[in-house]
C-alpha positions as CSV (number, residue, x, y, z in Angstrom):
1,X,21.6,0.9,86.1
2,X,22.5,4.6,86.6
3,X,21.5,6.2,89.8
4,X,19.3,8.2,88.2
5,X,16.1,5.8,88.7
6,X,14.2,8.5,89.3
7,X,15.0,10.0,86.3
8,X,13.8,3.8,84.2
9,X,0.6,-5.2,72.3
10,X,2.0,-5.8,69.2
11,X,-0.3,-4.5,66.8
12,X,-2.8,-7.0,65.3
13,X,-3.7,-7.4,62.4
14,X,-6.8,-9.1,61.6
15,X,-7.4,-11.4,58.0
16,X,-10.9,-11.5,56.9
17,X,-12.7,-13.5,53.9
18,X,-16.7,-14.4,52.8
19,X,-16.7,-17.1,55.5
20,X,-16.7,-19.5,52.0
21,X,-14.2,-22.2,51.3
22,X,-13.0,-22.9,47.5
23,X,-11.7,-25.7,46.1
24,X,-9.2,-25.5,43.6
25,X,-9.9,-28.1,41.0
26,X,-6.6,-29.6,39.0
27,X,-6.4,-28.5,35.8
28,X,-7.1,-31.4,34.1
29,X,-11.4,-29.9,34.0
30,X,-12.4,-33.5,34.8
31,X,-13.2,-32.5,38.5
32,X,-11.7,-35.6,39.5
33,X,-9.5,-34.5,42.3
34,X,-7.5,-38.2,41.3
35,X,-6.8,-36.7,37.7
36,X,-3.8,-36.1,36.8
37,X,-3.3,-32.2,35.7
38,X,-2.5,-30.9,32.2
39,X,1.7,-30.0,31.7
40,X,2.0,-26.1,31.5
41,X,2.1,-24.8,28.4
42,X,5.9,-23.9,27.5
43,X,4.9,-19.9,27.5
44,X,3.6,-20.2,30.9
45,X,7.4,-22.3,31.9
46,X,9.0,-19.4,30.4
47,X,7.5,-16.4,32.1
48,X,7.6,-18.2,35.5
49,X,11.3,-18.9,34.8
50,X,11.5,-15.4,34.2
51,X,10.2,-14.1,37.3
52,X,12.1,-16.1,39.0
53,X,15.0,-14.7,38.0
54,X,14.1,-11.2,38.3
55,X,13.4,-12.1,42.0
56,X,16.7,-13.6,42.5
57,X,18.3,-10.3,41.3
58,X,16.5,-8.2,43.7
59,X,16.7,-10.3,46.0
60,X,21.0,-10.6,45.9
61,X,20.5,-6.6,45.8
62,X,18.8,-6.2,48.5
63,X,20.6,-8.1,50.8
64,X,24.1,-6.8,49.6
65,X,22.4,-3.0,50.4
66,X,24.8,-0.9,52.3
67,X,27.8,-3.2,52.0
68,X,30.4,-1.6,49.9
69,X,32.1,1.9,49.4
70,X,31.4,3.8,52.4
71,X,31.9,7.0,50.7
72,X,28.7,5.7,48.1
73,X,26.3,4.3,50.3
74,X,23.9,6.5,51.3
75,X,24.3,7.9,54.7
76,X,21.5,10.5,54.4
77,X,19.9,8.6,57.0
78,X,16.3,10.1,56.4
79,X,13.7,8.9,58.4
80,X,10.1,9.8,59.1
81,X,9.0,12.9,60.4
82,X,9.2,12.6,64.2
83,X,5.2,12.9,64.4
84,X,5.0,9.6,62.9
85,X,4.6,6.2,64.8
86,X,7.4,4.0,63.5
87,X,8.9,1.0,64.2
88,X,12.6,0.7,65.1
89,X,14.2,-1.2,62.8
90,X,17.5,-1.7,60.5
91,X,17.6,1.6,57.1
92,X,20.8,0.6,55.3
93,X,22.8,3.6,56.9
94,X,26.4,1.9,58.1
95,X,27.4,2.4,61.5
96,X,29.0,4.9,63.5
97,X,32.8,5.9,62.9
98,X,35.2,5.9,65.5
99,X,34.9,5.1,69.3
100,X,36.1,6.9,72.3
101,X,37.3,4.2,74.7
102,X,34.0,1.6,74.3
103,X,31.8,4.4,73.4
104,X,30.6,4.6,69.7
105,X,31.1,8.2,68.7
106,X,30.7,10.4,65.4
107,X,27.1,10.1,64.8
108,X,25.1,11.5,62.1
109,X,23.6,14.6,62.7
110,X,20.1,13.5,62.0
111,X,17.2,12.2,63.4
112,X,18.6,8.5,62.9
113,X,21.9,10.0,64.5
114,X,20.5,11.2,67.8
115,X,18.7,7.9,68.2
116,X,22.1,6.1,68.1
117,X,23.8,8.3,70.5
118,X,20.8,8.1,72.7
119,X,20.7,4.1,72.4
120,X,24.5,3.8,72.7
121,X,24.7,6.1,75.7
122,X,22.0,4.7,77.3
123,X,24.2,1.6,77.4
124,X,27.3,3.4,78.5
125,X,25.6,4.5,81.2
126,X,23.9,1.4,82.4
127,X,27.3,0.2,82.2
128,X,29.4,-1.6,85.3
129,X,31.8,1.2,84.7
130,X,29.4,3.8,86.1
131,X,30.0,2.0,89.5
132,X,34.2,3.2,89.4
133,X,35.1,6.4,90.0
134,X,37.7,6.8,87.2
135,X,35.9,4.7,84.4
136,X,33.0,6.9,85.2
137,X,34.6,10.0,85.1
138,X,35.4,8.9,81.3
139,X,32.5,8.2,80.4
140,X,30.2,11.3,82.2
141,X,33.0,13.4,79.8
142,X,32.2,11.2,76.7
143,X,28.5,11.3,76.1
144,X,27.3,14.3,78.3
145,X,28.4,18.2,77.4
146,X,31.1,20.1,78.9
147,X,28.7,21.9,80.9
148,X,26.5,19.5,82.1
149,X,29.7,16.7,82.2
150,X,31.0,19.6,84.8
151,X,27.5,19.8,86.8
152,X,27.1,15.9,87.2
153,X,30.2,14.7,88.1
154,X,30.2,16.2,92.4
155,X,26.8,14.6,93.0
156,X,27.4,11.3,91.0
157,X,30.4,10.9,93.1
158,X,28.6,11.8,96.1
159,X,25.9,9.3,94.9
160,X,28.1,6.6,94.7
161,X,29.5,6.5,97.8
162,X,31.0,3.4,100.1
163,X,28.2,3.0,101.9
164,X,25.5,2.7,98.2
165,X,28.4,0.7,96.6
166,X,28.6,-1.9,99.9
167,X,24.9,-2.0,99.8
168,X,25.2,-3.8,96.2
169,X,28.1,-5.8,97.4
170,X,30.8,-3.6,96.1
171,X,34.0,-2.1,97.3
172,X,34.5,1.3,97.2
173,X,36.3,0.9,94.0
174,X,33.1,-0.3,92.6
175,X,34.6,-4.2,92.5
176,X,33.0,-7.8,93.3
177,X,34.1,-10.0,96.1
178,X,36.4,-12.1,94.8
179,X,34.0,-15.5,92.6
180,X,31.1,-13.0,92.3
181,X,30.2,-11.1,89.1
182,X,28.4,-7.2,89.1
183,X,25.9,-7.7,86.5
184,X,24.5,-4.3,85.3
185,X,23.4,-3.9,81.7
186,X,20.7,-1.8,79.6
187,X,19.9,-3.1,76.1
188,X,17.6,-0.9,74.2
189,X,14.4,-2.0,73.1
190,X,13.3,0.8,70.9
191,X,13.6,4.4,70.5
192,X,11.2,7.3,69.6
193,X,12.0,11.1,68.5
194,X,10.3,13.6,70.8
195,X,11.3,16.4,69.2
196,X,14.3,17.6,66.8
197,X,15.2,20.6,64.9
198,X,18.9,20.2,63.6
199,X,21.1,21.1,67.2
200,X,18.8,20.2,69.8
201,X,17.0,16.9,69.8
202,X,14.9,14.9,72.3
203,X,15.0,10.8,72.4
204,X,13.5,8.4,74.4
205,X,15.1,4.9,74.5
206,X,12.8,2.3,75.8
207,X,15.2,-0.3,77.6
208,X,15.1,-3.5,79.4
209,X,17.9,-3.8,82.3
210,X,20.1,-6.3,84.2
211,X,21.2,-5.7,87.1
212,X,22.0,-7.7,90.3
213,X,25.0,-9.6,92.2
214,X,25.9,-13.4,91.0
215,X,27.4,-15.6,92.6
216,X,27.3,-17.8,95.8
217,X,26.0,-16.7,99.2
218,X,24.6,-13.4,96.9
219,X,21.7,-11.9,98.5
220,X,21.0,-9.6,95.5
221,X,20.6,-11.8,92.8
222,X,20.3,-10.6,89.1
223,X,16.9,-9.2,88.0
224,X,15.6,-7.2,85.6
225,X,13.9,-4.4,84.9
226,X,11.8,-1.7,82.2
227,X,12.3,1.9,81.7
228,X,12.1,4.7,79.3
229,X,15.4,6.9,79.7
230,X,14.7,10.4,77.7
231,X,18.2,12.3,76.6
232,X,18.1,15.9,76.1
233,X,20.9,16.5,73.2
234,X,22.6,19.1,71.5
235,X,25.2,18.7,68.8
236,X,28.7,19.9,70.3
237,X,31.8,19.7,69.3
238,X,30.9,17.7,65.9
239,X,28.4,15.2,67.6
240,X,25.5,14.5,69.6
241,X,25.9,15.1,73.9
242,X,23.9,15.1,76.3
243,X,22.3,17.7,77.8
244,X,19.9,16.5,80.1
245,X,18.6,13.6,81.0
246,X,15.4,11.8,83.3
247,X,13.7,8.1,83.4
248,X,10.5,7.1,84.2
249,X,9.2,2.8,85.0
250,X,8.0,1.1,82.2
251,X,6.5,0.2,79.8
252,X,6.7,-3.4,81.3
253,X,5.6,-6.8,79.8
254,X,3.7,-9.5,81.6
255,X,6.5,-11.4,83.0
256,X,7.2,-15.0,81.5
257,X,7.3,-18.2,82.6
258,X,10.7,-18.7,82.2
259,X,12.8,-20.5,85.1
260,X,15.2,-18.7,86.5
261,X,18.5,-19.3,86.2
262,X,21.6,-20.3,88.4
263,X,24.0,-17.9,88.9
264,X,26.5,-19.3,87.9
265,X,24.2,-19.5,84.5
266,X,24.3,-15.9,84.6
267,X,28.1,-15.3,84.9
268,X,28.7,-17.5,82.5
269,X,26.6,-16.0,80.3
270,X,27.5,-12.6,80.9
271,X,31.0,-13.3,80.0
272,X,31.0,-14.9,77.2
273,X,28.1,-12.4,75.8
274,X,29.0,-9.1,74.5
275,X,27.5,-5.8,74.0
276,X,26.5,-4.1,70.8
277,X,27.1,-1.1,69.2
278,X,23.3,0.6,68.6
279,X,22.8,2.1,64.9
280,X,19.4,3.0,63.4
């Protein structure tokens, strides 16, 4: 991921009852379970009928939500107040704009916007281009201010020198030997509003990460690993940059049973897998 490492239960919900089991009899009032039931009277055919209808409607307008006009649908993007504990999950609002090279760009400047630009920059830096001096160049001057773009850029270099690169089987240009492929990805789990008050806002973006060497004779091979990444970000310059960032281990799950896979498994899969573009 980025060199920065120092900086990487569902809820249950229990059913109760009387500890009784009841037996619905058929209709028929016999309580012979082998009678057959009385027809429904027409009234009742007609109001089911009815309702079924009315759920098909809202149903259809539910899932078309968000799918015409852009300049109708609603791109408020109001969420809940940062205090409260809410799940990540899909609000309607369409996504980001325009793009700077692969980076999304022209968030909302909103609490649902800072999440997306700290989701989507998370993955820009967790990126394979981070690992090449020009490509990362690009992308420290994409997602990070001018100021802090300027402040990063010496030590990042210096950070990824020929010897670190060589360690993860690089060249110095940040390039595989030839057969093998870099795997390095971060892919964003959830994201939580520490704080935000219209030009500043602080996001962490819980991630999962792949990172690791496949191929033959590898002796790095692809593993993963949990972090929360925390962005510092100010809206400049018509959008949402970074500031400031840091990453702390975990929260991490139990590990599954899963076997692992071959490597070439895992290049396969990593090419003909694509990214995504984060949007709350």
């Amino acid at each position: 991921m980025s060199l920065g490492d120092d900086n990487d239960g569902f809820g249950g919900s229990g059913m109760g009852g009387s500890g009784q089991t009841r037996t619905r009899l058929p209709e028929g009032g016999t309580g012979d379970p082998y009678t057959p039931a009385r027809r429904p009277r027409g009234s009742r055919s007609l109001i089911t009928a009815v309702g079924v209808v009315v759920l098909l409607i809202a149903a259809i307008a539910f899932a078309n939500r968000g799918g015409g006009d852009p300049d109708t649908d609603n791109t408020s993007g109001s969420t809940p107040s940062s205090g409260k504990q809410t799940p990540t999950a899909a609000t309607g609002v369409r996504p980001v704009p325009g793009k700077n090279g692969t980076i999304p760009t022209g968030f909302a400047r909103d609490e649902q916007g800072a999440q997306s630009a700290a989701s989507n920059y998370a993955v820009a830096l967790g990126s394979d281009g981070m690992f090449k001096p020009v490509s990362r160049h690009q992308i420290v001057d994409t997602v990070y201010t001018p100021e802090a773009a300027a402040r990063l850029k010496g030590p990042q270099d210096e950070a990824y020198s020929a010897d670190f690169l060589k360690r993860l089987g690089l060249d110095a240009q940040g390039n595989p030997p030839t057969g093998n492929t870099f795997v390095t990805r971060t892919i964003p789990v959830g994201t939580k509003v520490e704080s935000f008050d219209g030009d500043t806002a602080k996001v962490s973006v819980w991630y999962t990460g792949l990172i690791g060497m496949s191929g033959p004779g590898s002796t790095d091979p692809v593993s993963t690993t949990w972090k929360t990444w925390t962005f510092d970000l100010r809206w400049t310059n018509d959008d949402w940059k970074i500031s400031a960032d840091s990453q702390k281990d975990g929260p991490a799950p139990v590990p599954g049973d899963v076997a692992a896979s071959t490597a070439d498994e895992i290049s396969k899969a990593v090419e003909e897998f694509g990214g995504f573009t984060y949007a709350r």
